[in-house]
C-alpha positions in Angstrom: 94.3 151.9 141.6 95.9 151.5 137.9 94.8 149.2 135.7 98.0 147.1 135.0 99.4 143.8 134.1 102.2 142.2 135.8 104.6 139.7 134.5 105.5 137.6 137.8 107.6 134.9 135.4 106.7 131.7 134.3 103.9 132.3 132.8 102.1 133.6 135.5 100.7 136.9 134.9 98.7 139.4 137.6 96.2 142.0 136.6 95.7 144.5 139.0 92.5 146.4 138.7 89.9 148.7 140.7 87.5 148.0 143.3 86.0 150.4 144.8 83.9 150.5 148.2 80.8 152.6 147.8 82.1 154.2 145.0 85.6 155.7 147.5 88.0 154.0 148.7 89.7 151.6 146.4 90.9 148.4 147.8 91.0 146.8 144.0 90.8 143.3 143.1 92.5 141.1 140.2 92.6 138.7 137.4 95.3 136.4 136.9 96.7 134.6 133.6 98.4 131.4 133.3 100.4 129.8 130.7 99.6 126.0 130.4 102.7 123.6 129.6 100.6 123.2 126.4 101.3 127.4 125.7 97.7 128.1 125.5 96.1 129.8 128.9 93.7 130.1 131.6 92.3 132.7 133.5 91.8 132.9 137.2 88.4 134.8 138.3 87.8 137.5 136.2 87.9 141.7 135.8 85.9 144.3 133.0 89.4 144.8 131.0 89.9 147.7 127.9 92.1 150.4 126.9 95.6 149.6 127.2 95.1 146.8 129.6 93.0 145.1 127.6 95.8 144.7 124.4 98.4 143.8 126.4 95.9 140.8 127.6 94.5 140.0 124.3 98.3 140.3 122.7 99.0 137.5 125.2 96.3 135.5 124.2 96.3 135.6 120.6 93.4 137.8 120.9 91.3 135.6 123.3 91.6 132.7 121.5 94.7 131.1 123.3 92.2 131.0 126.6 91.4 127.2 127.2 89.0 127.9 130.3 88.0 131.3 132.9 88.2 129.7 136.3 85.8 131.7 138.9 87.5 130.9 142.3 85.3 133.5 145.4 81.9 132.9 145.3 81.0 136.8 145.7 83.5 138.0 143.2 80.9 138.1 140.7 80.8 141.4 138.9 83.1 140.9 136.3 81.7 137.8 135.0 79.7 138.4 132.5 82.1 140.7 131.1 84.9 138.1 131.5 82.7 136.1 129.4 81.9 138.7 126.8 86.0 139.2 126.4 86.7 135.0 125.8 83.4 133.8 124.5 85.5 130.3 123.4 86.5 129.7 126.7 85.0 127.2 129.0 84.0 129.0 131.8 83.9 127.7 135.5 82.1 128.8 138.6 81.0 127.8 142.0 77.1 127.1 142.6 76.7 131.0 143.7 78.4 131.9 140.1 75.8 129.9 138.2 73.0 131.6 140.8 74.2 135.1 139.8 75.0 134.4 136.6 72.5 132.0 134.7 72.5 133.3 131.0 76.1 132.1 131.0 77.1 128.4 129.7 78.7 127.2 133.0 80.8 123.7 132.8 79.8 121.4 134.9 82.5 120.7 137.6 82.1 123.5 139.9 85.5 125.3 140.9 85.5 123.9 144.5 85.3 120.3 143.1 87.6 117.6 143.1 86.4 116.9 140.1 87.8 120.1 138.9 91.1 120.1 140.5 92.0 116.7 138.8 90.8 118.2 135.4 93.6 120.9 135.7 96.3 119.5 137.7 98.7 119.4 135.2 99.2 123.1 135.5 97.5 123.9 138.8 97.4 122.9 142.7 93.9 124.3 144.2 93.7 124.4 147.4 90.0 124.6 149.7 89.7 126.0 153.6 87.8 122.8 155.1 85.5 123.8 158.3 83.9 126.6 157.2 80.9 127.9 155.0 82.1 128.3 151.5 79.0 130.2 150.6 77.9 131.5 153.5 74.0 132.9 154.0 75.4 136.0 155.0 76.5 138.0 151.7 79.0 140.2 153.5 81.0 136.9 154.9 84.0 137.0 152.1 86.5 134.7 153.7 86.6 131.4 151.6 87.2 131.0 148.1 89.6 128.0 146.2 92.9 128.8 146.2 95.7 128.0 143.1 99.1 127.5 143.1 101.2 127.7 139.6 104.0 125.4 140.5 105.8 126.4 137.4 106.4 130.6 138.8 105.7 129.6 142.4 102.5 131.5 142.3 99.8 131.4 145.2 96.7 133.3 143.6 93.9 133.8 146.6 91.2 135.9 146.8 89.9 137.7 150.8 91.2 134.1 152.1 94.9 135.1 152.9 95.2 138.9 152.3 98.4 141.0 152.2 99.2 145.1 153.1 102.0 146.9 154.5 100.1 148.9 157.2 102.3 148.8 160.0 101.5 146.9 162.8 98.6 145.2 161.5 100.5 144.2 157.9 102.0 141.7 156.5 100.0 138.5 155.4 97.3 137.5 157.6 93.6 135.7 157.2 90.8 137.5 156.3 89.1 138.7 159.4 85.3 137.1 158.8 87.4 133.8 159.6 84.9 133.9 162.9 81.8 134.1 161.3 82.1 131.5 158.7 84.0 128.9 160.9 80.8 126.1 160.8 78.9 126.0 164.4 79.6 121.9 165.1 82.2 119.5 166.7 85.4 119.1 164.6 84.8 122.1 162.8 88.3 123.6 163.9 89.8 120.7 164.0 89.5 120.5 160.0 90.6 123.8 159.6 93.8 123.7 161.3 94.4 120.5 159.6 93.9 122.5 156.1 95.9 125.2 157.4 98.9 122.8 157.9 98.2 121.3 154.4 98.5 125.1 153.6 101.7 125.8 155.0 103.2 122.9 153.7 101.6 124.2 149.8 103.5 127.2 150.8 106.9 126.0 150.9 106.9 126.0 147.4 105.8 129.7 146.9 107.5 132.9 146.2 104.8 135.1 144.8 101.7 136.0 146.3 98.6 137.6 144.8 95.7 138.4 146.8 92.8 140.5 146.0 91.6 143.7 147.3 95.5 144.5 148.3 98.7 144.1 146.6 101.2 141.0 145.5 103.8 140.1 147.4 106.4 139.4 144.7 109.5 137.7 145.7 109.1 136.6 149.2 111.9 135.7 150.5 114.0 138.8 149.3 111.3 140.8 151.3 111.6 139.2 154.4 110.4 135.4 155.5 109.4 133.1 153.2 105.8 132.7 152.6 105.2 129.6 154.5 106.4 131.4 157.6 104.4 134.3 157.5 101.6 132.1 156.9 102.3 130.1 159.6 103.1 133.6 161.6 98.9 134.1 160.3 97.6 131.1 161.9 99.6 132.2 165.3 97.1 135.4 165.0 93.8 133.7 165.1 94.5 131.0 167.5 92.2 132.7 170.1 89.0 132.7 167.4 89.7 128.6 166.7 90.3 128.5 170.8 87.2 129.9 171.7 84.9 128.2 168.6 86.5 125.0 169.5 85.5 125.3 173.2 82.4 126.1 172.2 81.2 123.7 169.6 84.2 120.9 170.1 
């Protein structure tokens, strides 16, 4: 895929770059930019950026120096992060535990991106949002399904990485959870039961979305004018893995 930047509105920007599975098939991945009510700008997981792509994103910024914070939001998105870091040096940058793991040399802030602690700090511009019930950081490497998500209330943004995915394959397209969902669901009593309840909590966050940008496929700009809104089609998603919570419920409780 294209390098390219995307102006989704309200200060929301999408950069859609490459990713490439053993070096073939590319499913890319993405950066995002946001616009904080105070003009200046944060950055939502990160992506090696140059050539063209690179001064439309530093023209934005005032040549880097506009970006407040880099906020790392999948644990095993981690190869563009010292890069990231190399392009906004001033930045605060933000990580989960596995980020710091991966990445030590770098100057990590304290409140890790799946904190509370975290979400209060930026609130004023973003809504984050954390599946509940399963392993964040799973032992299993290959096990890609949580990561925090972020809504920009201001261009009814949902930015979300392998968590809710997006393709128009037909049949199996449209917007759906990522399919290690079984894997990672935590082995104990109540387990589902706190996932659902985040997946309602997630529905509801999605009443107030239009634009969807998910890694590793392509945005889904302008919802509604594409079809159901996006709380529907999420809620159409959590119709399609009933029978993995079913089954791990019965199991575990």
């Amino acid at each position: 895929m294209a390098d390219s930047l995307i102006d989704v509105g309200n200060g929301f920007y999408n950069v859609r770059g490459s990713f490439r599975i053993l070096g073939v098939v590319d499913i890319g991945t993405q950066m995002s930019l946001v616009r904080k009510a105070d003009g200046r700008f944060l950055v939502l997981d990160g992506y090696t950026i140059d050539g063209d792509l690179a001064r439309k994103v530093m023209d934005l910024t005032d040549g880097g120096e506009a970006v407040d914070a880099v906020l790392h939001l999948h644990p095993f998105h981690t190869l563009h992060v010292k890069a990231t870091h190399e392009r906004f040096p001033a930045a605060k940058h933000y990580g989960t535990a596995r980020h710091k793991r991966k990445a030590p040399e770098i100057p990590w802030e304290e409140p890790e991106t799946d904190s509370e602690e975290l979400h209060a700090l930026f609130a004023e511009d973003l809504t984050f949002s954390v599946p509940r019930g399963v392993d964040l950081i799973p032992e299993n490497e290959n096990l890609h399904f949580a990561s925090v998500l972020a809504v920009h209330p201001a261009s009814r943004t949902l930015h979300v990485d392998d968590t809710l995915m997006f393709n128009k394959l037909p049949i199996v397209g449209g917007v759906g959870f990522h399919p290690t969902l079984k894997q990672v669901l935590q082995p104990r009593p109540g387990a589902v039961a706190e996932f659902r309840a985040w997946t309602d909590e997630l529905v509801a966050l999605c009443e107030d979305v239009d634009n969807l940008c998910a890694a590793h496929t392509r945005p889904l700009l302008n919802v509604s004018q594409d079809g159901p809104p996006l709380a529907a089609r999420v809620r159409d998603a959590i119709g399609k893995i009933d029978k993995t919570l079913a089954g791990h419920e019965k199991k575990y409780g």
